[in-house]
SEVEXKE-333476 format. One record per residue: residue in one letter; x, y, z of N, C-alpha, C in turn. Coordinates in steps of 0.2 Angstrom, whole numbers, plus 5000, padded with zeros to 4 digits. Layout:
BEGIN
AXYZXYZXYZ ...
END
This chain:
BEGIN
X500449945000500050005000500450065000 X500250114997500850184997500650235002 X500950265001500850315008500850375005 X500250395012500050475005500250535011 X500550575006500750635008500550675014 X500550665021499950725023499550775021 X500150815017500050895013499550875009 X499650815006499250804999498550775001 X498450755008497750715011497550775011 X497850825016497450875019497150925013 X497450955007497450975002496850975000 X496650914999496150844997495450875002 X495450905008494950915011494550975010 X493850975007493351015004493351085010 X493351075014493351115021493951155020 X494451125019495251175020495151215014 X494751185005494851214999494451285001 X493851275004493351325004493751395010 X494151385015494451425018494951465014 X495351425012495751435005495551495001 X494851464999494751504994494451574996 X494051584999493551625004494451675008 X495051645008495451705008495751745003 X496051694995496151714993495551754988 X494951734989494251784987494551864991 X494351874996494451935000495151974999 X495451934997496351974995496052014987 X496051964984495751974977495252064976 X494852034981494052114981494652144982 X495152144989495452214993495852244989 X496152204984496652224980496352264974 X495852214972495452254965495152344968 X495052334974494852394979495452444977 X496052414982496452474981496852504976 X496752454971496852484964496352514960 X495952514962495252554959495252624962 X495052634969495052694972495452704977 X496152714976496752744979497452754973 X497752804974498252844970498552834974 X498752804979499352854985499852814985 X500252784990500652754991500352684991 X499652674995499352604994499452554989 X499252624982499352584976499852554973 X500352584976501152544973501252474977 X500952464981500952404986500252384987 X499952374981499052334980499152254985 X499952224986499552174988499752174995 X499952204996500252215003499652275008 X499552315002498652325006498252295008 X497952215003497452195002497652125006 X498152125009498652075015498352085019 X498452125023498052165031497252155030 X496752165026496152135030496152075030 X496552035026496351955027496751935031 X497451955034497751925040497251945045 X496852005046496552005052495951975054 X495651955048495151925046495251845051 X495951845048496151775049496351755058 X496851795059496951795066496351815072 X495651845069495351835073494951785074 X494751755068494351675067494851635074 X495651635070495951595076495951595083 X495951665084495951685091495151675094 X494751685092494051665093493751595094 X494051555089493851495092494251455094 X494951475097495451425102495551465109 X495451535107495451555116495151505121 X494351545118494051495126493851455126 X494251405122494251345123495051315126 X495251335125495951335131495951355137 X495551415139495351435144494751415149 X494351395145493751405149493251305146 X493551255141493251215140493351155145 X493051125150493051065154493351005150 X493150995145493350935140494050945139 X494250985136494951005134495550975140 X495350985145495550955153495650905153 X495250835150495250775152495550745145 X495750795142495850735133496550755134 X496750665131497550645131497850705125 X498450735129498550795127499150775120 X499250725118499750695111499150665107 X498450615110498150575106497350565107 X497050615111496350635110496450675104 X495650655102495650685096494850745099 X494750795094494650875096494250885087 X493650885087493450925080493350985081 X493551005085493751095086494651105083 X494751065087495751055084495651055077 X495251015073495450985066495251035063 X494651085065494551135060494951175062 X495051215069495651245069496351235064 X496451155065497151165058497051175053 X496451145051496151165041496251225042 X496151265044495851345045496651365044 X496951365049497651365051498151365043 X498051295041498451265037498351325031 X497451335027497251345022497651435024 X497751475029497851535030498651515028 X498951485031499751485030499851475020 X499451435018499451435011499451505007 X498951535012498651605007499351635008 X499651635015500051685016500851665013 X500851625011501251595004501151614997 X500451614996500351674991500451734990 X500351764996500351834997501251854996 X501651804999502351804998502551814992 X502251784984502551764979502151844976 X501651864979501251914978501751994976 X501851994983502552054986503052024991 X503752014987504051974994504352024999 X503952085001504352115006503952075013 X503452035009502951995017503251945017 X503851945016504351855016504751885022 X504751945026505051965031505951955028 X506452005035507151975033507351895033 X507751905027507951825026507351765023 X506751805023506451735020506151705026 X506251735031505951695039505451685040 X504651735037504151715039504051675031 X504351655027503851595023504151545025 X504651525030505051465033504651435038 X504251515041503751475046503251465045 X502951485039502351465036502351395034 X502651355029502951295028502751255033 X503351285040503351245046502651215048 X502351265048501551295051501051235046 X501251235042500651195035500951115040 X501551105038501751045041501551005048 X501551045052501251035059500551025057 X499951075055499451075054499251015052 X499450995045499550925041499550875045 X500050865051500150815056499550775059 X499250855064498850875067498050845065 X498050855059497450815054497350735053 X498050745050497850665046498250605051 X498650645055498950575060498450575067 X498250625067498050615076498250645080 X498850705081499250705084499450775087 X499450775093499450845096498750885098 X498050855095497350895094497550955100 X497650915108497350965114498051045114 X498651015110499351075111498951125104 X498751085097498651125094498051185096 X497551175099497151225100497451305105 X498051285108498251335111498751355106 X499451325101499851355098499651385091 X499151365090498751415083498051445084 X497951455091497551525091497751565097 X497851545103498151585108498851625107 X499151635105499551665102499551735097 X498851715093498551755086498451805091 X498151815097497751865101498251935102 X499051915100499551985100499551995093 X499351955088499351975080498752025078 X498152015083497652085082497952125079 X498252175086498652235086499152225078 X499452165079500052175075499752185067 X499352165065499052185059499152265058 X498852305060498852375064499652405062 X500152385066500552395068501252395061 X500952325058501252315051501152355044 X500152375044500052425040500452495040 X500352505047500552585050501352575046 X501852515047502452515046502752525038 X502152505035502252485026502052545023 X501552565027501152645023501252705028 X501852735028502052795031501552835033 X501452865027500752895028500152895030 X500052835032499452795036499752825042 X500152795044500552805051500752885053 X500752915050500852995051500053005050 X499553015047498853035050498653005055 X499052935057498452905064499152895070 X499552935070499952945074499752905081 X499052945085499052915090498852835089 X498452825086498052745086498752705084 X499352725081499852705079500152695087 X500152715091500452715097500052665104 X499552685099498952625104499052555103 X499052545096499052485096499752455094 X500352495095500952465097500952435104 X500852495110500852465116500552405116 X499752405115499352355113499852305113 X500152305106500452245104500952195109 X501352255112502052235117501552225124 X500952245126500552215132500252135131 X500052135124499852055124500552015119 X500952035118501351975115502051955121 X502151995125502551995130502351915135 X501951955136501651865143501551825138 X501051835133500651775128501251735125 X501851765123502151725117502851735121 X503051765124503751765128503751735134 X503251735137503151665144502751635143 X502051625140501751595139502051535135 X501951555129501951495126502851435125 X503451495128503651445131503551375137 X503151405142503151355147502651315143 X502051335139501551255135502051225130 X502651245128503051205123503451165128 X503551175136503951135139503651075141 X502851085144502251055144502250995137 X502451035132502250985126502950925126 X503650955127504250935128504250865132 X504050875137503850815142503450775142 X502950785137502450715135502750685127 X503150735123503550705117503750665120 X504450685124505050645126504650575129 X504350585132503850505135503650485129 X503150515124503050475117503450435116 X504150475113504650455108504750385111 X505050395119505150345121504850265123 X504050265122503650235123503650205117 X503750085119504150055113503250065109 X502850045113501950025111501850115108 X502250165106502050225104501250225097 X500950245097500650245091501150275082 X501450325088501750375083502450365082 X502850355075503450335074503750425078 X504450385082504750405088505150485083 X505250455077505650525073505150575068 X504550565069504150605069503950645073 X503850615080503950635087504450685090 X505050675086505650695090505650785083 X505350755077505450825072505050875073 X504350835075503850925077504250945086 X504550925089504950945095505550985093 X505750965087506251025082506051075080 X505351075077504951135074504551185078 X504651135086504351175092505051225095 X505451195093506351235096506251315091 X505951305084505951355079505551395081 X504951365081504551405084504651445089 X504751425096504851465103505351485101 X506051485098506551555095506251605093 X505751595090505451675085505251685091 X504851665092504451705100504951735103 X505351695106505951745110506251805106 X506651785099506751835094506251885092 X505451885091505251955089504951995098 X505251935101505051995111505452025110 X506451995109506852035110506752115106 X506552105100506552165098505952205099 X505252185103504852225108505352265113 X505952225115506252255123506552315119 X506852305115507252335112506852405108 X506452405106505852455106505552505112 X505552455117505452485122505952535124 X506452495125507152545129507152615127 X506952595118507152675115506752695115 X506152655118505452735119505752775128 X505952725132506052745138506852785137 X507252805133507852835132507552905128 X507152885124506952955120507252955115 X507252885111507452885103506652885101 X506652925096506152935090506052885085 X506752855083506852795079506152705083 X506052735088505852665090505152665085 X504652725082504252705078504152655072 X504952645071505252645065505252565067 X505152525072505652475076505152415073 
END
């Protein structure tokens, strides 16, 4: 019997195509939007405009439907945290995966959304692969509802935050709201993703290493051992985009001007 691709299973699912599409539908309107009524700066960067409503779009679907259920679902409590399986998880990943695709396309769109070095299409990849996992193996259902939507709750802001950064002169008319939802930002991604989410990746760490270890495992040990590599990547970036929140800060508390820029 051959073995089918995760990527290529999940693909295959009518649910992930329709999310799929329904984003890259709303890029498409935003884009035709700001190519139609704007001259400004927007228009030189139509997809990097039309980027911002569907990431926000997207991050709050995920934020909406994994918060309170991380925080507040009683079942979530008692489900084996590597191999209960969660139909809230599953669509969370279809959701998840279908966004990492779009935001793939938007990469090939205008690559200054590929971030320095290519890093955020590296972690997009990453993100499809887990999600993929998540789906078609069984695996992770109760970690993924916290690492793909509780996190999203500082990308709000950062949508916001991003715009202001691409379109100067968005950011010079909304000066203050610029300042809002900076702070904003460095209020919820500090705890959320700089302590938070390392201690449920250590959580996650210490049921892997028992997987791996377990000869009766469901789950081959070096699958096991790879999303524990992909959880290393991941918790880096978190630590690496805090550092340069702290770093922002300093220069608002020094009275560098430049931290706008940051």
């Amino acid at each position: 019997m051959s073995e089918t691709n995760p990527e290529t299973e999940l693909l295959a699912s009518p649910e992930l195509q329709n999310y799929l599409r329904a984003l890259l539908t709303l890029h498409l309107v935003c884009y035709i939007a700001v190519k139609a009524f704007s001259s400004n700066e927007l228009a030189r960067q139509p997809h990097v405009a039309a980027h911002f409503p569907v990431s926000l779009v997207a991050f709050a679907v995920l934020a909406m439907l994994g918060t309170h259920t991380w925080l507040y679902d009683d079942q979530l409590a008692t489900l084996d945290r590597l191999h209960g399986t969660s139909a809230k998880a599953i669509t969370i990943s279809r959701f998840m995966v279908a966004f990492q695709y779009y935001e793939l396309f938007a990469i090939v769109c205008d690559r200054s959304l590929a971030g320095p070095g290519g890093i955020m299409a590296l972690h997009h990849a990453v993100v499809i692969v887990l999600g993929s996992l998540v789906v078609t193996q069984q695996y992770m259902h109760y970690y993924a509802i916290f690492f793909f939507c509780v996190p999203e709750l500082s990308s709000l802001p950062l949508t916001l935050v991003d715009l202001f950064k691409s379109f100067k002169h968005l950011r010079d008319a909304n000066d203050m709201l610029n300042g809002v939802v900076r702070n904003l930002f460095a209020l919820i991604f500090i705890p959320v993703r700089v302590f938070w989410f390392p201690l449920v990746s250590l959580e996650f760490w210490k049921d892997s290493l028992t997987e791996a270890q377990d000869p009766n495992s469901r789950h081959n040990p070096v699958m096991v051992l790879g999303v524990c590599g992909a959880n290393i990547f991941m918790t880096a970036l978190q630590l690496y985009w805090g550092s340069l929140i702290v770093r922002a800060i300093v220069k608002i508390l020094t009275g560098d001007a430049t931290h706008k820029d940051a």
